[in-house]
N, C-alpha and C positions, 0 to 999 in steps of 0.2 A: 607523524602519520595521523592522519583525521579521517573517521570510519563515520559511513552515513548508513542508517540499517534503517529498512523497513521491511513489508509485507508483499503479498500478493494481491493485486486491484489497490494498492494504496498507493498509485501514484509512482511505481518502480519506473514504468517506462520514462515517462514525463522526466523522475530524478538522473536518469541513466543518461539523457538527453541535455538536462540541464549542467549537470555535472562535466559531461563531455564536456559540454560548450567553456565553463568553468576550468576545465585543467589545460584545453589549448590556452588559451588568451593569459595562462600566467605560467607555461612550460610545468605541467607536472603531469607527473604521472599517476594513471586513474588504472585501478584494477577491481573486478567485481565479479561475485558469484554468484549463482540460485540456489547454491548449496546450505543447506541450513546446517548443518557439523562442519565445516570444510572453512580457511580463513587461506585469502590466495599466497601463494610461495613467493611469490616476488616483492618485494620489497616498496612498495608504490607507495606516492606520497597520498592520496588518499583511496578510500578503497568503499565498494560503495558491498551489503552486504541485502541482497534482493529479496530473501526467504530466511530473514534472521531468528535464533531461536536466543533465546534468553539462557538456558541451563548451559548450553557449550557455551557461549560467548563470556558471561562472567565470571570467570576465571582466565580470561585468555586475550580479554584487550580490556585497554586505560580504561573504556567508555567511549562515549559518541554519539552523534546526534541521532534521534529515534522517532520515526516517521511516521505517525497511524491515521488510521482512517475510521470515522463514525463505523462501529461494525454492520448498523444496519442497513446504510448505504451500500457497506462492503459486498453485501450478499446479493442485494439487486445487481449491482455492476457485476458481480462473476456468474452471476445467472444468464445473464444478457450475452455476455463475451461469452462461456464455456458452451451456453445452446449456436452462439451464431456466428462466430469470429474468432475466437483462440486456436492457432495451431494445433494439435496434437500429436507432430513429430515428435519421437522419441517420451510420448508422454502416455503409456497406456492407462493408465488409472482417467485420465480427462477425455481419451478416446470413446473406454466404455460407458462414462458420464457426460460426452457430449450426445452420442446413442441415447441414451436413455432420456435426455432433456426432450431429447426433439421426440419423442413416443407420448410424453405428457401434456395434462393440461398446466398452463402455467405457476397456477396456485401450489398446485405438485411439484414442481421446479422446480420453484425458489428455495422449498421445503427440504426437498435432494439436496441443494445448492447448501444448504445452513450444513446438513448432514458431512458432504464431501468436504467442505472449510474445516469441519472441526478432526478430518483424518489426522494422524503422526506419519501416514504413509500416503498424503496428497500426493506426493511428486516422488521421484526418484530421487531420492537425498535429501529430501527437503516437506518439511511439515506445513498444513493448513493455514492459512494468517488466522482465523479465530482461536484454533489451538497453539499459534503463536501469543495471541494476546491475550489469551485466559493464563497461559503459564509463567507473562513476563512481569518482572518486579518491578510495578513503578515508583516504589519507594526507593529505588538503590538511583542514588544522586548522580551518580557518573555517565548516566545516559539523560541526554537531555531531549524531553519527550514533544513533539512539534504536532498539531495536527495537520494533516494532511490537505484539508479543507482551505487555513491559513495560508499554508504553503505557499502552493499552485496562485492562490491569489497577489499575495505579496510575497515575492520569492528574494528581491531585494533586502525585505525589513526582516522576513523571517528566516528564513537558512543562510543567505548571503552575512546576515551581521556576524553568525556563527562559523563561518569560513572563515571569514577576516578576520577575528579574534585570533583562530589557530595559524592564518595568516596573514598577519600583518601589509599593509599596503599592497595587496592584490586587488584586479578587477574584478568585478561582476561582472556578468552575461548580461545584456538588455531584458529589462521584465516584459518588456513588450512580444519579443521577441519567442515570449516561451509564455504567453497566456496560451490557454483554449483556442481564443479565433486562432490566432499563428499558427496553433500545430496544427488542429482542427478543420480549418479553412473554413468555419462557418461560428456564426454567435453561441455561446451559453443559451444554452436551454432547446436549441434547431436540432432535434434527436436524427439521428442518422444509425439505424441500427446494423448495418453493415462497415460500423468504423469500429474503430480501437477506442477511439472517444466519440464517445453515444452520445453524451448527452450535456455532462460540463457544468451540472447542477449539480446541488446536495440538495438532500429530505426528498427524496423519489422514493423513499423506503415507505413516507407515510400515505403515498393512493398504489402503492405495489404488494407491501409486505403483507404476509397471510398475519391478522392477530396470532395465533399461535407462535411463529415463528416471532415476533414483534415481543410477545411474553418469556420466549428462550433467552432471548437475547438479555433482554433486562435482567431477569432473574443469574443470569452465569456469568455474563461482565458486567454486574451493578458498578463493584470497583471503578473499573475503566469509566463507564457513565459520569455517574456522579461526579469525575474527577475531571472529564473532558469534555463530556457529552451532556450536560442537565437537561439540554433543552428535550432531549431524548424522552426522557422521565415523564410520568403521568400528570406529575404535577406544572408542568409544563405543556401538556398538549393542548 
């Protein structure tokens, strides 16, 4: 069993998608949750985990590949999606927080937007991705941590090499197939704010993000940063 965990705006759809595509073309079976306590009952040969929390999970699987996304980027994209595109069936916490985006100016927003990320009670079952990634331990070796950014770009060189590790002589899904244009129907960078995928760039956080929130950020996932993110860091800008 090969477990793929990530976040919320880190690219779940795209994995949901890509994975699909990945369990036809080699017969397995794919099961997945938004549950962040919850690990599905059925027995599937891999399992993808949408709203992963670190403290239930480390006790309760081998490990698995672990999927993030720059958190500053994070919070533009679910500003963007939760003011003008994310469903909020069955999601009343996003409903009241989709209300209140659209009442604000944007700079207020985003600011909500960092606030609502870092809830334990985002979703129904299921925690914040910043309060997912402020609590996960990236020192425990058994989750192999990818960023999100990489990913989507070379999805071949970087998740596909770590399928076929856990599975031997299986195919990959075309990279072509699962860029941005492909799903997107238009280039990186052609913002389309009425899609699921806006925009298909990274660092939108640095002509969007409020400094303050820009400050949050660095100072409560320095960790993460430094370790994933430098470019992020001041000494970098």
């Amino acid at each position: 069993m090969t477990y793929v965990l990530t976040h919320h705006k880190c690219a779940s759809a795209w994995l949901a998608r890509y994975l699909g595509a990945y369990a036809r073309m080699n017969g397995l079976s794919l099961s997945a949750t938004h549950l962040s306590a919850h690990l599905p009952e059925d027995a599937a040969q891999l399992v993808l985990l949408a709203n992963a929390a670190y403290p239930f999970l480390a006790g309760r699987i081998p490990g698995g590949i672990h999927i993030i996304r720059n958190p500053l980027d994070l919070v533009v994209s679910a500003y963007h999606s939760h003011r003008n595109t994310h469903p909020t069936e069955g999601w009343p916490q996003l409903a009241a927080q989709q209300d209140l985006l659209r009442r604000v100016p944007a700079e207020d927003g985003l600011l909500l937007t960092l606030a609502f990320l870092e809830r334990a009670d985002f979703h129904p079952g299921a925690v914040g991705p910043l309060h997912a990634l402020r609590h996960w331990d990236f020192d425990d070796a058994r989750f192999v941590t990818l960023r999100m950014e990489d990913v989507v770009q070379r999805p071949t060189e970087r998740l596909g090499g770590l399928l076929k590790a856990s599975h031997p002589g299986h195919l990959l899904p075309p990279a072509d197939q699962h860029s941005f244009a492909a799903v997107a129907g238009r280039p990186p960078g052609q913002v389309d704010a009425g899609s699921h995928y806006r925009a298909g760039t990274a660092g939108q956080w640095r002509s969007e993000l409020p400094d303050s929130a820009i400050g949050y950020l660095r100072a409560h996932l320095a960790p993460l940063l430094h370790r994933f993110y430098p470019e992020t860091l001041p000494a970098f800008a």
